[in-house]
C-alpha positions, 0 to 999 in steps of 0.5 A, spaced: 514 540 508 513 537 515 510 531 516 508 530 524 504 523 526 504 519 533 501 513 528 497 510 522 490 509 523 489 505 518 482 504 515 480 505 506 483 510 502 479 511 495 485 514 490 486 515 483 490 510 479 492 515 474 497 518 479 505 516 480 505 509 482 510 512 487 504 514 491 501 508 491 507 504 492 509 509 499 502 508 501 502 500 500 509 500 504 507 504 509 500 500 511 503 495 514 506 499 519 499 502 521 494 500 526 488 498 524 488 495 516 488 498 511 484 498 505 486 502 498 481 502 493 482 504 486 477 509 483 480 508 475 484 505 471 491 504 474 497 506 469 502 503 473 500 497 474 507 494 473 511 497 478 505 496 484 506 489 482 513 489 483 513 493 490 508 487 492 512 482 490 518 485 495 514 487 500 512 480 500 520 478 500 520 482 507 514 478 509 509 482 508 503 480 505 498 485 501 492 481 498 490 484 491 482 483 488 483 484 480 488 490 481 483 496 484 482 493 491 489 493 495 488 491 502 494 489 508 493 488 515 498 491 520 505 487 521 512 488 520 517 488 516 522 481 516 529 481 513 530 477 508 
């Protein structure tokens, strides 16, 4: 697969929590870098709740902030990525 993109737009994506949280957790990690913010809402139950808290938390180490509404709605606002 090929991926070609000038930039993230931004904006809300509507997912399934019953997928890999690894798909979560790429969206969340790649919403910073987007133009706009991003806004990721849960549509169900979300499975994998342990590991999207976990890539929140080193998100934050990295300076990146995502504001969590009761583990269904994920938003981040465009910023960057800060070595700790």
């Amino acid at each position: 697969m090929t991926i070609e993109a000038n930039s993230l737009a931004g904006g809300v994506a509507e997912i399934s929590g019953k997928i890999s949280s690894q798909f979560l957790s790429a969206l969340l990690m790649a919403s910073p870098l987007a133009i706009k913010p991003v806004r990721i809402v849960i549509k169900d139950e979300l499975l994998s709740l342990p590991y999207v808290l976990m890539t929140i938390q080193l998100m934050s180490k990295f300076g990146v902030k995502v504001t969590n509404i009761d583990n269904k709605v994920f938003e981040v606002k465009p910023s960057k990525y800060v070595s700790p």
